[in-house]
N, C-alpha and C positions, 0 to 999 in steps of 0.2 A: 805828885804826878800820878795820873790814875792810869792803871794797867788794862788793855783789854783782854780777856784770858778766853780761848777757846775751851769748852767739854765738848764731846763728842761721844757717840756710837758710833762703830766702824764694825764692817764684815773684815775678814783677811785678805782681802781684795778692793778694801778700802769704800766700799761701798757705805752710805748713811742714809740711806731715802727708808721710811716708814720705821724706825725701829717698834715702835708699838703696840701696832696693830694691822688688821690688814683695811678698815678706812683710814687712815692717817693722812694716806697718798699715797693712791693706787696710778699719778698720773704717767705717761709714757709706758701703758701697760704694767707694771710692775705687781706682781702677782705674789710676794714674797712678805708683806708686811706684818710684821708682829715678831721679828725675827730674835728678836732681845730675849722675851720673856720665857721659854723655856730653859736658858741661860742665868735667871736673876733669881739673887739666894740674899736673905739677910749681910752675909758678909758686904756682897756687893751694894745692896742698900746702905750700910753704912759708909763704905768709902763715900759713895756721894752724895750723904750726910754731910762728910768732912767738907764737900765744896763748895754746898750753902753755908756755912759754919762762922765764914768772915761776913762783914757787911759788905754788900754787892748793888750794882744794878745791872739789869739781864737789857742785852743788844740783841735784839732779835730781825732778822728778816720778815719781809711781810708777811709769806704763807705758815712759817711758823708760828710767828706772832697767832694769825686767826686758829690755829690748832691748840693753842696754847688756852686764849682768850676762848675759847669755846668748851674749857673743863675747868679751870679754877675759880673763877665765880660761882659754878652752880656747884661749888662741893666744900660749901667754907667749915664743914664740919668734919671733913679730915686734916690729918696729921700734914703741915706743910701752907695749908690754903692761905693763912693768917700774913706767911710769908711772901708766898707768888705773887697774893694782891695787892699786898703793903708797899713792896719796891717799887722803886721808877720801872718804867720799859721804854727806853728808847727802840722806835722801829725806821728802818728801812727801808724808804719805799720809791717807785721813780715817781709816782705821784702821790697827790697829797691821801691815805688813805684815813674810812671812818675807824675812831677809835674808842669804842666803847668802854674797855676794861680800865679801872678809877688807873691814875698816873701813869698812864701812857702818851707817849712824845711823838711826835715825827720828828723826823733828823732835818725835813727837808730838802730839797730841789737835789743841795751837794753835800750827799753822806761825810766824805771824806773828810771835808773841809770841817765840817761838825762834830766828826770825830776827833780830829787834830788838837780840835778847841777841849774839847772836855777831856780830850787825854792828858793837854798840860793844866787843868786846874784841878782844885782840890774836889775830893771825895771817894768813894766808893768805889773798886773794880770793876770793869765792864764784862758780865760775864754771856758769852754765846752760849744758846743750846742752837741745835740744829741750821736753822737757815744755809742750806749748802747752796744758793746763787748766790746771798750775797757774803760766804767765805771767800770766794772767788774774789768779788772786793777786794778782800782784804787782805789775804794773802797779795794779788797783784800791788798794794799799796804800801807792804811792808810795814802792817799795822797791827800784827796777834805782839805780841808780849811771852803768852804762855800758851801749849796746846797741852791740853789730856785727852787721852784718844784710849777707849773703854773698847780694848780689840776682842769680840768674840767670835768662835771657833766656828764660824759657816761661810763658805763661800757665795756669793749671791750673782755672781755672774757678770751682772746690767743694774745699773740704775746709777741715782743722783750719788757723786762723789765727792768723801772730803779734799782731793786733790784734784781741780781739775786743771783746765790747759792756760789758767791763769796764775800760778803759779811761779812766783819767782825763785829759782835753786838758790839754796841757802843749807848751810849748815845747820845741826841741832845740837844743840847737849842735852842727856838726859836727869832728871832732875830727883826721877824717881820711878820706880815698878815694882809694883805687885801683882803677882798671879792670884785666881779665885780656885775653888773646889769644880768649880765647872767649866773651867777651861776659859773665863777671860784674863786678859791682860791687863791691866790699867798700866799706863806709860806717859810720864808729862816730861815735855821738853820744852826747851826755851830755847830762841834764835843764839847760834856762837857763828856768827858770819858767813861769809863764804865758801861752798863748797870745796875741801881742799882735795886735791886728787893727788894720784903718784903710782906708780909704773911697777910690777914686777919680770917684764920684760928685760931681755937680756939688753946690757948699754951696745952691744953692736951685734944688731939682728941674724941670722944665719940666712943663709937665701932661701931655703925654704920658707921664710917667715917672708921674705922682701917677693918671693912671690905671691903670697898671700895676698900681700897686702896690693898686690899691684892690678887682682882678680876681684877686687871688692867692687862692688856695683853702689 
């Protein structure tokens, strides 16, 4: 059975729109892109070395899909290209989109339903970069497997989020973390069920607390 594993860039604020550059996607004004690279040091090249490292095929959303498909073709003479263009790419799209770059898929009409089928047959891990509309998906589907979330140390305010209001609560376990010399995180989790909560309130409230509670809007 094949795993879909999220990677990510994330601000501490959970932000992911443009790590790049500042054309990546500049849309809904976002004026901040290229936020990574003052951030990115050999060590952290390597960790995510380690994540191309198994045999994968990359899930991508559509706008990332074209940002992707618009630098590894014309660059097959760096380190990596042999492999971006080599893999499958399943894209996500609500319509049928062109797909120029060699072994590229559409999911067609119902993502979900296509991802269901390829998650229980043999091959490869489904690996996400980017597409933060259609994380939303997936998360709402209860369909990541595995997140890594590559956290670096900027606030950004505003913009497209790896959480957004599609989100089903869920528990994490974490699987693994390392920090960088420059202040990122790396942190990979996997689903461990439902949210478990629990109370350090006193088992029989004092009235000042029962007034509190009775002044809550």
């Amino acid at each position: 059975m094949r795993k879909i594993i999220v990677s990510t860039f994330s601000s501490l604020d959970g932000v992911m729109q443009a790590p790049g550059g500042p054309a990546e996607d500049p849309t809904g004004g976002f004026t901040l892109g290229g936020w990574v690279f003052p951030h990115f040091d050999p060590a952290l090249g390597s960790r995510m070395g380690e994540m191309f490292a198994r045999p994968f095929d990359l899930l991508l959303g559509r706008k990332t899909y074209a940002i992707i498909a618009a630098h590894w073709p014309y660059v097959e003479d760096r380190p990596g290209a042999p492999l971006f263009n080599g893999v499958t790419k399943y894209v996500a799209s609500r319509s049928k989109p062109t797909l120029d770059w060699q072994n590229s898929l559409w999911l067609g009409e119902d993502a979900v339903a296509s991802l269901r089928t390829l998650k229980a047959a043999d091959g490869p891990d489904l690996l996400v970069q980017g597409s933060s509309d259609f994380l939303q998906t997936l998360w709402k589907n209860g369909l990541v497997d595995r997140i890594t979330m590559m956290i670096f140390p900027v606030v950004l305010g505003s913009g497209k989020r790896v959480f957004g209001n599609g989100a089903i609560p869920s528990g994490l376990k974490l699987i693994d973390a390392r920090s960088y010399p420059t202040g990122v995180v790396v942190a990979t989790y996997e689903p461990d069920g439902p949210v478990k909560t629990g109370s350090f309130q006193r088992p029989e409230p004092s009235e000042a607390e029962l007034e509190r509670r009775r002044n809550l809007t």
